[in-house]
MARBA-3410 file (N, C-alpha, C, O; in Angstrom, 1 decimal):
152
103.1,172.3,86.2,102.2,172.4,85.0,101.2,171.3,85.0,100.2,171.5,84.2 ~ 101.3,170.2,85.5,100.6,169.3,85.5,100.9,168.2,85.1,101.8,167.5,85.6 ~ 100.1,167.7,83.9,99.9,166.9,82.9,100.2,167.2,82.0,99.4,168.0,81.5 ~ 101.5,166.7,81.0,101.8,167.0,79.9,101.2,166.8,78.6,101.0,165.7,78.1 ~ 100.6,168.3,78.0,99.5,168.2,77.3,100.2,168.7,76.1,99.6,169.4,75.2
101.7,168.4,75.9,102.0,169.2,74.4,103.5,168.5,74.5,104.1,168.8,75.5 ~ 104.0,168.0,73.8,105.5,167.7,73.1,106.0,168.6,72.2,105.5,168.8,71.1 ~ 107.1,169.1,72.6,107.8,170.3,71.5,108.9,169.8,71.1,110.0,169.7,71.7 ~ 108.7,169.6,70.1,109.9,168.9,69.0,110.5,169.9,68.5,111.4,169.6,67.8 ~ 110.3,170.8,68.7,111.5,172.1,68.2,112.8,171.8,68.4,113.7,172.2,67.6
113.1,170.8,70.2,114.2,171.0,70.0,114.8,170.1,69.4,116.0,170.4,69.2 ~ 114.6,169.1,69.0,114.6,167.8,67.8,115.3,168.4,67.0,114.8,169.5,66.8 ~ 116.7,168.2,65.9,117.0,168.0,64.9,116.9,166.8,64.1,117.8,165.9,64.1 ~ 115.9,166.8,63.3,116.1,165.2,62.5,117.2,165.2,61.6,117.8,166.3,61.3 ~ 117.5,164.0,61.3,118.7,163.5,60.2,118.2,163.9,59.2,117.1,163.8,58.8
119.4,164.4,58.7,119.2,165.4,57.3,119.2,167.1,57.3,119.1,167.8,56.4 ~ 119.1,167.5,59.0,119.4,168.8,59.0,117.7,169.6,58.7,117.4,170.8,58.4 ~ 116.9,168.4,59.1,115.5,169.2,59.2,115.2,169.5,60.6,115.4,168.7,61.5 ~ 114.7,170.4,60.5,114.3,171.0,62.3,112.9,171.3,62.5,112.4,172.4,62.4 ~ 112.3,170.2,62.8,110.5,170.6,63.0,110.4,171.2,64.3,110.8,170.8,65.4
109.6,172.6,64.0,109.4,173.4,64.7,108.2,174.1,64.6,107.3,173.8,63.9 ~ 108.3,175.3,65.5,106.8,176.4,65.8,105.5,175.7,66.5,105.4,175.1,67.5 ~ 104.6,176.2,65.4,102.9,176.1,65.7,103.2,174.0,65.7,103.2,173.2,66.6 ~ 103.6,173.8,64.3,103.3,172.8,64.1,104.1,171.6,64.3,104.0,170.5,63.8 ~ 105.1,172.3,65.4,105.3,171.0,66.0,105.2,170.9,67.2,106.2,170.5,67.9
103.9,171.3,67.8,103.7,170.9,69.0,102.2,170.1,68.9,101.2,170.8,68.5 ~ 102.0,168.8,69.3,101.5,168.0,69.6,100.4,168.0,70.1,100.8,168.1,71.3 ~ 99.0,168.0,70.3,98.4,168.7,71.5,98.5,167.1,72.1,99.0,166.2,71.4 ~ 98.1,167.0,73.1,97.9,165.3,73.8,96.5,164.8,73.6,96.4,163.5,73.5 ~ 95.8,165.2,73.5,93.8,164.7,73.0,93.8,165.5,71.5,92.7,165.8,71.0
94.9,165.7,70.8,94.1,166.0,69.3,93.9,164.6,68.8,94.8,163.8,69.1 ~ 93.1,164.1,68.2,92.4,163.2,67.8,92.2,163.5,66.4,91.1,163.1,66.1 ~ 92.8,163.9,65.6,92.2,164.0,64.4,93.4,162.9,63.1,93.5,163.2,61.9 ~ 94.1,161.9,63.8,95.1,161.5,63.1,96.6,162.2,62.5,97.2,161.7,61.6 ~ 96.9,163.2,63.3,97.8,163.9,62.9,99.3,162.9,63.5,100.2,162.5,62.8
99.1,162.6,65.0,99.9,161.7,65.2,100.4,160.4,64.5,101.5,159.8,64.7 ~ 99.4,160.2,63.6,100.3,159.0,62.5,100.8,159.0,61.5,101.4,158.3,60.7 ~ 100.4,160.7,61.5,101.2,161.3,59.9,102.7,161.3,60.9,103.7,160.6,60.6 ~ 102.7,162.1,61.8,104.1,162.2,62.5,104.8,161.3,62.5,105.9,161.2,61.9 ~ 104.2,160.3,63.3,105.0,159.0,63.5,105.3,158.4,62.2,106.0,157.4,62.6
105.1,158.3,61.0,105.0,157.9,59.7,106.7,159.3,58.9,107.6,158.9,58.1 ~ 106.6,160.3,59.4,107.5,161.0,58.7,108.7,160.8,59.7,109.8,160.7,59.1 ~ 108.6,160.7,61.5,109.8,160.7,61.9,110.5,159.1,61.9,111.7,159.0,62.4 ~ 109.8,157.9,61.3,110.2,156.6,61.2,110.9,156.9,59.8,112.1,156.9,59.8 ~ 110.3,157.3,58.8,111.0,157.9,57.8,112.2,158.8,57.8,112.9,159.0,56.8
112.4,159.1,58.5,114.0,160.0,58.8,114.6,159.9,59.7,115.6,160.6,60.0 ~ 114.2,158.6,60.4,114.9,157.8,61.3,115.3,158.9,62.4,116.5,159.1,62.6 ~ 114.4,159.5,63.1,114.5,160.2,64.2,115.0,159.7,65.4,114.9,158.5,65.6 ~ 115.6,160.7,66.5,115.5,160.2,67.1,115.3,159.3,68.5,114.1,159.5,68.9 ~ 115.9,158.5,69.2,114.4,157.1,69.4,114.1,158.1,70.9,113.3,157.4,71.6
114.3,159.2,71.6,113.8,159.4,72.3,112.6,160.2,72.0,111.8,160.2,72.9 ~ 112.3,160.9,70.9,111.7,161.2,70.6,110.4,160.5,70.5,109.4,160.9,71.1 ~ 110.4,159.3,69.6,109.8,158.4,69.1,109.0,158.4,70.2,107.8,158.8,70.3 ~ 110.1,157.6,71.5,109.3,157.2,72.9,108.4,158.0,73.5,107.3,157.5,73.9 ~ 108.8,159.6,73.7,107.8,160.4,74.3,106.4,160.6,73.2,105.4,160.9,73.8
106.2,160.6,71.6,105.3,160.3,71.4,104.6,159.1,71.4,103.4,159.5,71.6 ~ 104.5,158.1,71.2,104.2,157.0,71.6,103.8,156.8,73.3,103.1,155.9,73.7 ~ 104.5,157.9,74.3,103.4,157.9,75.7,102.8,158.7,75.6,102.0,158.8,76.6 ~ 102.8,159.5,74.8,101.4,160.4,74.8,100.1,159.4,74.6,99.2,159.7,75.5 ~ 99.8,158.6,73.9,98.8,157.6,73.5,99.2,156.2,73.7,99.5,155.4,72.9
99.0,156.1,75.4,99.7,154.5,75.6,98.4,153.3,75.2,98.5,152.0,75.2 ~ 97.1,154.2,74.9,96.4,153.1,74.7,95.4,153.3,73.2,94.3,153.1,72.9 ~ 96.4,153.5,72.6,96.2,153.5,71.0,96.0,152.7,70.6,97.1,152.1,70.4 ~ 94.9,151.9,70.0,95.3,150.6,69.7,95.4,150.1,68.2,95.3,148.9,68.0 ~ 95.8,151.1,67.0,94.7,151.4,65.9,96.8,150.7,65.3,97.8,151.0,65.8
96.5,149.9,64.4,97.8,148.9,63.5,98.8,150.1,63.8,99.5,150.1,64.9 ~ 98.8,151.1,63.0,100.2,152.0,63.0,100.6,152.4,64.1,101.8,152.9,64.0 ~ 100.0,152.3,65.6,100.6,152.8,66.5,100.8,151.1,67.2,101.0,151.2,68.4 ~ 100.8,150.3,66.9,101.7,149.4,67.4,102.7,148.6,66.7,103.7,148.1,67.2 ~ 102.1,148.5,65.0,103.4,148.4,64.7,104.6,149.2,64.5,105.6,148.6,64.2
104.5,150.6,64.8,105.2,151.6,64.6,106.8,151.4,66.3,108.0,151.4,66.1 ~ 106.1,151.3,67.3,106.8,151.2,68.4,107.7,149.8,67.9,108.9,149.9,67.7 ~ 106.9,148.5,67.7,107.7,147.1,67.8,109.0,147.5,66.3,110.1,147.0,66.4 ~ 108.7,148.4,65.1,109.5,148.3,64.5,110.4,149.1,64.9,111.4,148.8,64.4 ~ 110.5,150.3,65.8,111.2,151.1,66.2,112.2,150.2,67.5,113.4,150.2,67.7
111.3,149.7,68.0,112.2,148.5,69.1,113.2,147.9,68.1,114.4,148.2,68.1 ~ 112.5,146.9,67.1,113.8,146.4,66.6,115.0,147.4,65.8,116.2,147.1,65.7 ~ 114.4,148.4,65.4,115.3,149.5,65.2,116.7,149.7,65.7,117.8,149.8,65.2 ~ 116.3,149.9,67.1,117.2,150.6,68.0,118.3,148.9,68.7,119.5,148.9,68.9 ~ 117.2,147.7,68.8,118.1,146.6,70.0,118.1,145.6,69.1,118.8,144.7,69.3
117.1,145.7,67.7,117.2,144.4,66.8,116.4,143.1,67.7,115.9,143.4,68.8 ~ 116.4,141.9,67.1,115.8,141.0,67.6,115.8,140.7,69.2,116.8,140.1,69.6 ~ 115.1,141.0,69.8,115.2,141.3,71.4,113.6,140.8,72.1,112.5,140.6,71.5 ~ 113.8,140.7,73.2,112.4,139.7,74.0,111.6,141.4,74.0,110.4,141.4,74.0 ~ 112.1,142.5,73.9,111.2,143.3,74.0,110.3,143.8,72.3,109.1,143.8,72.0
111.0,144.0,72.0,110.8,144.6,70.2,109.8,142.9,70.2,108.6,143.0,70.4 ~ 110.2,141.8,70.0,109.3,140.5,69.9,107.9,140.6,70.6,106.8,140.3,70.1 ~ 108.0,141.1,72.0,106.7,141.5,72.3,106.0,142.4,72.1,104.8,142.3,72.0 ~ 106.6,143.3,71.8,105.7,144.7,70.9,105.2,143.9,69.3,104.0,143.8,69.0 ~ 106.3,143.3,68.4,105.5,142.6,67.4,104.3,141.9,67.8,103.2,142.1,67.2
104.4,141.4,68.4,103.3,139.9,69.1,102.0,140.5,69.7,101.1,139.8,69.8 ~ 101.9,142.1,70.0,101.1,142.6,70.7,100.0,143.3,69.6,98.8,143.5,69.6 ~ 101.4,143.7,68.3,100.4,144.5,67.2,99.9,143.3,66.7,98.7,143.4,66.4 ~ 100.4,142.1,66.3,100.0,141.3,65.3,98.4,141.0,66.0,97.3,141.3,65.4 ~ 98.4,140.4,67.2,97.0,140.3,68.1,96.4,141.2,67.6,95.6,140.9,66.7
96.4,142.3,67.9,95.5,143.5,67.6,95.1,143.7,65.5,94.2,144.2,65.0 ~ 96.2,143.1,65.1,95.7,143.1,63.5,97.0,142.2,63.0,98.2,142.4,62.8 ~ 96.3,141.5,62.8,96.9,140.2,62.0,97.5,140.3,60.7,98.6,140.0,60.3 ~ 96.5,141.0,59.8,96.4,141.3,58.8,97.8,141.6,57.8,98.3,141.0,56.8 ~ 98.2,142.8,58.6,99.7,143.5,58.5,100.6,143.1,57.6,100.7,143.6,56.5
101.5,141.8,58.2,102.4,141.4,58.0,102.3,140.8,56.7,103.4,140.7,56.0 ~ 101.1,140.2,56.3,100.7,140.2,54.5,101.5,141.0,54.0,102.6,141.0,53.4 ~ 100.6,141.8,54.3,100.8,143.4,53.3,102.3,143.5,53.1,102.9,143.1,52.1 ~ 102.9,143.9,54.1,104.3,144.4,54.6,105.4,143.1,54.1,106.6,143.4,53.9 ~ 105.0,141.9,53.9,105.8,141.4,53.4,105.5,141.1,51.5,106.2,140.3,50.9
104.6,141.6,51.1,104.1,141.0,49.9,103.4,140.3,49.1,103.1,140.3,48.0 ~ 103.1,139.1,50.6,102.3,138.3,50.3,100.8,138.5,49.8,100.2,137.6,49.1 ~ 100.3,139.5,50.2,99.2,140.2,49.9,99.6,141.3,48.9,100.6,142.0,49.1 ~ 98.9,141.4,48.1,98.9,143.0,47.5,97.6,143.9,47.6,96.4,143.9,47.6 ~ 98.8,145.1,47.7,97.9,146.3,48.0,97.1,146.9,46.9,97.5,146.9,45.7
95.7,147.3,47.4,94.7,148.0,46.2,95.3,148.7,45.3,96.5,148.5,45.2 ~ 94.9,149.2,44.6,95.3,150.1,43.3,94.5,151.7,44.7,94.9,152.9,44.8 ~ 93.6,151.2,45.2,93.2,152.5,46.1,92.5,151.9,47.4,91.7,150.9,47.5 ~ 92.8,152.9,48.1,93.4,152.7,49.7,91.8,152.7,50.1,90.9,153.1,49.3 ~ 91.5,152.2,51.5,90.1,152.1,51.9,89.6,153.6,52.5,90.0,154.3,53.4
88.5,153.8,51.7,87.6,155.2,52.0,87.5,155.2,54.3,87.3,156.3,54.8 ~ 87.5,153.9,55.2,87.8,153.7,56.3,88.3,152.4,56.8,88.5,151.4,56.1 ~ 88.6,152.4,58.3,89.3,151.4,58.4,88.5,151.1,60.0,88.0,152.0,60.7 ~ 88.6,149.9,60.2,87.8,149.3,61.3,89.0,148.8,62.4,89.7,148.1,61.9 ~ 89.1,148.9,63.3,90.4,148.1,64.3,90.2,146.6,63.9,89.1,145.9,63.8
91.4,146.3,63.6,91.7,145.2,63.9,91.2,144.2,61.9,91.3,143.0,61.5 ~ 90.8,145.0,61.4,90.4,144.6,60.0,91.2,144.6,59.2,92.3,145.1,59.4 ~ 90.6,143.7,57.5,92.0,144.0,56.7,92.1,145.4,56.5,93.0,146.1,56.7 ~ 90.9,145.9,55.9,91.3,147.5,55.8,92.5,148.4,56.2,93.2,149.2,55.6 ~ 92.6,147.9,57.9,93.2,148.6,58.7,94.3,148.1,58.3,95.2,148.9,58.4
94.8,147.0,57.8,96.1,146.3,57.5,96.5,147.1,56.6,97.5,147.7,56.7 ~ 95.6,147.1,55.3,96.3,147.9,53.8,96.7,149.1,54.1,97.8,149.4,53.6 ~ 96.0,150.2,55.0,96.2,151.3,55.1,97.7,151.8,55.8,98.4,152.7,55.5 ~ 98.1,150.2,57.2,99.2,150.6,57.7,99.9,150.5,57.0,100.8,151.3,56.8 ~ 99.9,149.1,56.0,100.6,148.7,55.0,101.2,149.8,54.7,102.2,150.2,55.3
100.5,150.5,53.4,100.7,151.3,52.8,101.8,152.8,52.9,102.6,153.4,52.1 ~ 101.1,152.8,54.5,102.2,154.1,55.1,103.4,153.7,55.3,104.3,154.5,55.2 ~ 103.4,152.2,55.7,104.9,152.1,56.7,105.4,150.9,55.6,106.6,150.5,55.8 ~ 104.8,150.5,54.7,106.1,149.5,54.3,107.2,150.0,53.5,108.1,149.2,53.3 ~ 107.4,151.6,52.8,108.8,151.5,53.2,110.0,151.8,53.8,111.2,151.6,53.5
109.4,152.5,55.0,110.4,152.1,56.2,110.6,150.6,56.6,111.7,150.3,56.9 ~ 109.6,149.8,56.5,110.2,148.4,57.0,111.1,148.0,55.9,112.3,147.6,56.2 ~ 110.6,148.1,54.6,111.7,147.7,53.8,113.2,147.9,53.8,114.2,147.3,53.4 ~ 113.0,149.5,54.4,114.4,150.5,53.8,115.0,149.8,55.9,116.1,150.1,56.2 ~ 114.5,149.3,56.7,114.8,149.0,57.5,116.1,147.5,58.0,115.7,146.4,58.2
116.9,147.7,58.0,117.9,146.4,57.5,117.6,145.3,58.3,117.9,145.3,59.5 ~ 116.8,144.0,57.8,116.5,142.9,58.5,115.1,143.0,59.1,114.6,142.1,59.7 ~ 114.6,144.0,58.9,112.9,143.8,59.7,112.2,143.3,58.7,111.2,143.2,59.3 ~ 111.9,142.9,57.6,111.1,142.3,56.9,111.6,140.7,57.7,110.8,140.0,58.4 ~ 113.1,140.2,57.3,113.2,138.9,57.7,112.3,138.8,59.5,111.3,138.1,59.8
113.0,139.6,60.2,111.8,139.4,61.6,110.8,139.3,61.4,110.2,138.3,61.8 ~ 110.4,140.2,60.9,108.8,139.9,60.5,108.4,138.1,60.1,107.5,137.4,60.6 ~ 109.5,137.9,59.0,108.7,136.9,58.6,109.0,135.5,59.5,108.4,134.6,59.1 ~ 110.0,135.3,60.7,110.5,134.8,61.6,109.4,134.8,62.2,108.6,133.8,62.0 ~ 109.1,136.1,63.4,108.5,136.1,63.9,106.7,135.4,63.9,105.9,135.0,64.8
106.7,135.5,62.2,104.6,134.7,61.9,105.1,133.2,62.2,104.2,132.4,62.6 ~ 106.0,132.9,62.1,106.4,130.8,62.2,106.0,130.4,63.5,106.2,129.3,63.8
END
């Protein structure tokens, strides 16, 4: 068949006895319209599972936009906890947006309303990941402390 141009999570059961399936849960590999960070945003939220995670995250190995790298490094420490790998994935999103870990730890506060866009690597881009993913980091046991380890 080629080149894998579609992930079917059908056969995926997430925790809690939800079963994403059909039309909409197949992936295209070039849809481009942000749908993949709604995904990756609900399957970190139901703590899916991490092979799943992995095969979407290689669909877009060169994504460079905050939620798709902080999303992998918090999923690293997820699965191995403080590890030379999960530390380099933090180390690689923080480069790419600094911003983040403000947000995600509190030290910054978030708008009363979210940015109309966001630019790579900006604060914008910070508040917005902020927003989606802090609370999975929160509800995550010990990744805020990494987090705040790892800025020292």
């Amino acid at each position: 068949m080629g080149d894998t141009w579609i992930v079917d999570i059908t056969r995926y059961l997430l925790p809690g006895g939800i079963l994403v399936g059909g039309p909409a849960g197949r992936i295209a590999r070039y849809f481009n319209q942000g749908i993949r960070y709604v995904l990756l945003s609900a399957l970190l939220e139901l703590d899916a599972k991490p092979d799943l995670l992995k095969e979407l995250f290689e669909l877009y190995p060169d994504d460079g936009m905050a939620d798709w790298l902080y999303g992998p490094a918090l999923d690293a420490f997820r699965r191995e906890g403080d590890t030379a790998i999960s530390r380099k994935l933090l180390s690689e999103a923080k480069k790419a947006n600094p911003y983040v870990p403000a947000y995600l730890l509190g030290k910054k506060q978030l708008p009363k309303r979210l940015p109309d866009y966001v630019g790579l690597g900006d604060e914008r881009e910070a508040v917005s990941c902020a927003a989606e993913y802090r609370k999975v980091w929160r509800r995550t046991s010990g990744a805020l402390e990494w987090l705040e380890r790892a800025g020292r």
